[in-house]
DRENROGU-619472 format. One record per residue (C-alpha): x, z, y; residue in one letter. Coordinates in steps of 0.02 Angstrom, whole numbers, padded with zeros to 5 digits, always signed. Layout:
XZYA...
//
This chain:
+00128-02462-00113X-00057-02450-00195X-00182-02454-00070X-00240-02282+00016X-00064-02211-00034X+00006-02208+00152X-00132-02138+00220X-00123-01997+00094X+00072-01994+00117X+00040-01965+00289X-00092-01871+00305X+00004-01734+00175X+00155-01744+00295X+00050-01724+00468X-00038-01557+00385X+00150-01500+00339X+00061-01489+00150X+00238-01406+00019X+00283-01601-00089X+00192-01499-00250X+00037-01493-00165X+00054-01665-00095X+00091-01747-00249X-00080-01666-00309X-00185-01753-00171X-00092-01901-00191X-00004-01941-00357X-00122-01837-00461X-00271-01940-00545X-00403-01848-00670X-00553-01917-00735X-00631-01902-00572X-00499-01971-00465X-00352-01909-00353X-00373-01724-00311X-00466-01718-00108X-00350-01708+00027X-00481-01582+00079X-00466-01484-00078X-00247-01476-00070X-00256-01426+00105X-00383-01256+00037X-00254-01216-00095X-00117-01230+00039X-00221-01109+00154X-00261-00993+00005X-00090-00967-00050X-00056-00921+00125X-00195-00790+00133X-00148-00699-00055X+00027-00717+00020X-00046-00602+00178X-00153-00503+00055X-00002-00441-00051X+00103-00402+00129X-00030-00287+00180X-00110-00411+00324X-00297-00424+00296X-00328-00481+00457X-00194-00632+00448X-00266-00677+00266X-00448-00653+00319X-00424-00799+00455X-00296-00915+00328X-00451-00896+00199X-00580-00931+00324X-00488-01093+00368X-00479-01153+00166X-00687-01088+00157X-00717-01200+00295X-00572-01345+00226X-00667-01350+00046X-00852-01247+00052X-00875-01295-00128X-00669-01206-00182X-00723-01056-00273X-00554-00980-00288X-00550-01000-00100X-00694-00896-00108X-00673-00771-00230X-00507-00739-00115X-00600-00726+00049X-00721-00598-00001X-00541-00502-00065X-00485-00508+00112X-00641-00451+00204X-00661-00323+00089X-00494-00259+00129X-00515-00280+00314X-00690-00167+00308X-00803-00314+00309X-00932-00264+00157X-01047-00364+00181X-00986-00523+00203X-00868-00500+00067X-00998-00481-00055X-01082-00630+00016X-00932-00732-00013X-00907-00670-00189X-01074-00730-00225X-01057-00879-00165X-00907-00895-00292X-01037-00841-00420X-01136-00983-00380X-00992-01125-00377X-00937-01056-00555X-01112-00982-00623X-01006-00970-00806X-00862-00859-00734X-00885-00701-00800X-00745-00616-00697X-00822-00688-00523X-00985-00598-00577X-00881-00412-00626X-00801-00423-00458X-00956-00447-00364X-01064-00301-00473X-00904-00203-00450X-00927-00232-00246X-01075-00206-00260X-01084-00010-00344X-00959+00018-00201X-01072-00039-00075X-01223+00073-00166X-01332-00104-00212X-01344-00010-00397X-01470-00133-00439X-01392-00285-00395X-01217-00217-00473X-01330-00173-00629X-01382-00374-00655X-01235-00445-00638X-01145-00314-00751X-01254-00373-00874X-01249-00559-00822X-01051-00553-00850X-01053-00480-01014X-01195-00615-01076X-01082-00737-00995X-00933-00676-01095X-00952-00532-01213X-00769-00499-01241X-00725-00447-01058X-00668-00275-01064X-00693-00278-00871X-00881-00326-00882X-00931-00191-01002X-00803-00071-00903X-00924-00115-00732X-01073-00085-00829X-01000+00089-00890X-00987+00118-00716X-01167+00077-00644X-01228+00185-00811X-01147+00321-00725X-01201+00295-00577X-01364+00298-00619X-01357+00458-00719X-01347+00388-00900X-01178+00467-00951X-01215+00402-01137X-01249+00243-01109X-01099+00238-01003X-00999+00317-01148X-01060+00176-01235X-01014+00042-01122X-00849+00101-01119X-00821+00119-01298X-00852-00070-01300X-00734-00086-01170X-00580+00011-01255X-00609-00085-01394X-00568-00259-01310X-00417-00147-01186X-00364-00012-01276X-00223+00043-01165X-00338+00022-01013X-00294+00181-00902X-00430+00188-00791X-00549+00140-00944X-00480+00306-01037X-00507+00416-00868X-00693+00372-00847X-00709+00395-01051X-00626+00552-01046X-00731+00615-00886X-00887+00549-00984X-00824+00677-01122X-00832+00830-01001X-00977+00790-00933X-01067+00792-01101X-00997+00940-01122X-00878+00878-01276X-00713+00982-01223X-00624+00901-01394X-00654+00734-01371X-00615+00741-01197X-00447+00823-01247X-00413+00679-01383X-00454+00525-01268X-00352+00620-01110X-00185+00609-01251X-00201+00431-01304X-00216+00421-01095X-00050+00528-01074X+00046+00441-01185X+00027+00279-01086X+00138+00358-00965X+00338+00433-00990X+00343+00595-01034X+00334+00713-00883X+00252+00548-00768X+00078+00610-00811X-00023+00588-00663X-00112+00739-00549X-00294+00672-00616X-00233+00678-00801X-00155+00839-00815X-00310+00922-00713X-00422+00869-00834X-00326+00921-00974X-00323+01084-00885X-00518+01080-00880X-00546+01045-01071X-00403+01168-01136X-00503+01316-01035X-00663+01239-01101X-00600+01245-01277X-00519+01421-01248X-00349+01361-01239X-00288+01468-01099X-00088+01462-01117X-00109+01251-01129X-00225+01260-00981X-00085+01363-00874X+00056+01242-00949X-00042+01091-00901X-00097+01168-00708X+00089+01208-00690X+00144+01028-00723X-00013+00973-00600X+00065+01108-00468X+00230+01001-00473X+00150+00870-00397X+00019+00967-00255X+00103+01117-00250X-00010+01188-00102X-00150+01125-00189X-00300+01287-00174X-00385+01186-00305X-00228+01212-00437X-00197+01356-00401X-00383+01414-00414X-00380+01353-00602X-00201+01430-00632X-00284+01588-00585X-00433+01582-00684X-00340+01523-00847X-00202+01661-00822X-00350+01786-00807X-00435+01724-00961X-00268+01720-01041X-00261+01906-01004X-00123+01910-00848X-00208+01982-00736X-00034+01990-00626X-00001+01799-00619X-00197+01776-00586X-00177+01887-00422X-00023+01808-00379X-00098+01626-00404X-00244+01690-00302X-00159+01766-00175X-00072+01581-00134X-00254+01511-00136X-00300+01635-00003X-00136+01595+00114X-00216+01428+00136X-00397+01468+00141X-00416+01643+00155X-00604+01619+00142X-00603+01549-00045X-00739+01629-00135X-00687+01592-00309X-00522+01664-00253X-00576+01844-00203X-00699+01843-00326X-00524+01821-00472X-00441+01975-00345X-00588+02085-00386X-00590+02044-00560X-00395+02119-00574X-00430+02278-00462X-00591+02308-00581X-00470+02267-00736X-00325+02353-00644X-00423+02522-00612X-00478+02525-00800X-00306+02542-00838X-00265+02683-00740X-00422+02777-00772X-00392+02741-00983X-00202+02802-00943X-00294+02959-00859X
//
């Protein structure tokens, strides 16, 4: 037996380390040396905490990752983990402290750096998110999630075209990205560009089976057919989003509208009607209901 081998035999057995992980400590030897004991037993306590992480038990994996922090300080995937599991328990703070921490182990990891930006928009540090979105895509240009983050702060900060930008980057490195096409496609309306909006919203649709369209998706396909005077694809496309909330006041509020444009003044009481048997205060709604009488007594004076 090579010197130092029982010790490290022993040790691995005493800490109840899995034989993979103990052959790393032990057997393992890089150009620095055999992997720390210190360093195994923060893997072993990691795996344990994504393991409580992905079973819904923040509190169980923020103490199993607070053990491998304090096992190996200087483990950045330790880390990077950590600050996962206090920001799922509702510790902010400390989870973005822990992320950059990870920032600073591995200062050349771009990803570490579009986690902590994206932590920090959520927390409202706009600033701070803003430097290292820009950071991470010096770092590594070709992340679609770093100039995704940056779309995001853009946004945030009222620059819808620069965000537009960002993101067109970003769709060209992940074209498929769904969440990537949403904020594009939102970025559309809000520039008031109804037809683009429409186009990127299909290329999103047809990401999913037919008929699996999310709520989000078919709303806002909803929003640019009216906006583009489409009023029978707008009803079509609140219908489908009515499948999925059907006592929704906010579908049904655009159902009415786009059957009234569409010139059914019938289904546009009806769908307002429904809006008003679950808040029977909805402006918008009695607003559509005086619309039809005015349209309605038109009729019967013209047939007069």
């Amino acid at each position: 037996m090579r010197p130092g081998t029982r010790g490290c035999a022993a040790g691995g057995l005493a800490l109840a380390v899995p034989v993979f992980l103990t052959a790393l400590g032990c057997q393992f030897l890089g150009r620095e040396g055999p992997v720390p004991e210190s360093l195994v037993m923060s893997r072993q306590l990691t795996q344990q905490g994504v393991a409580a992480l992905e079973q819904g038990q923040p509190t169980r994996a923020v103490q199993s990752l607070a053990d491998a922090v304090r096992t190996s300080p200087v483990d950045p995937d330790a880390r990077r983990h950590y600050a996962e599991a206090l920001w799922q328990a509702g510790d902010r703070g400390q989870a973005i402290a822990q992320m950059g921490e990870a920032v600073r182990l591995t200062p050349s990891d771009a990803s570490a750096r579009v986690r902590l930006a994206e932590m920090q928009l959520a927390a409202g540090d706009v600033e701070a998110a803003r430097r290292n979105a820009a950071e991470a895509i010096d770092r590594n240009p070709k992340l679609a999630a770093a100039w995704a983050v940056r779309a995001r702060v853009m946004r945030a900060v009222g620059q819808p075209r620069r965000a537009l930008a960002d993101c067109h980057r970003a769709l060209a490195l992940a074209p498929d990205d769904r969440e990537l096409l949403m904020m594009t496609a939102e970025l559309y309306r809000q520039l008031n560009q109804p037809q683009r909006a429409l186009g990127t919203l299909h290329t999103l649709a047809d990401t999913y089976l037919p008929g699996e369209e999310p709520y989000e998706v078919l709303m806002l396909q909803g929003y640019a057919y009216v906006a583009l005077g489409r009023y029978d694809d707008a009803v079509r496309s609140y219908q489908a989003a009515l499948m999925l909330q059907p006592a929704s006041p906010e579908v049904l509020y655009h159902l009415a509208e786009a059957e009234l444009k569409a010139d059914r003044p019938v289904e546009a009481a009806a769908a307002a009607r429904q809006v008003l048997a679950l808040r029977p205060e909805h402006r918008e709604s009695l607003a559509i209901l005086r619309q039809v009488e005015i349209v309605a007594a038109e009729g019967d004076q013209y047939r007069r």
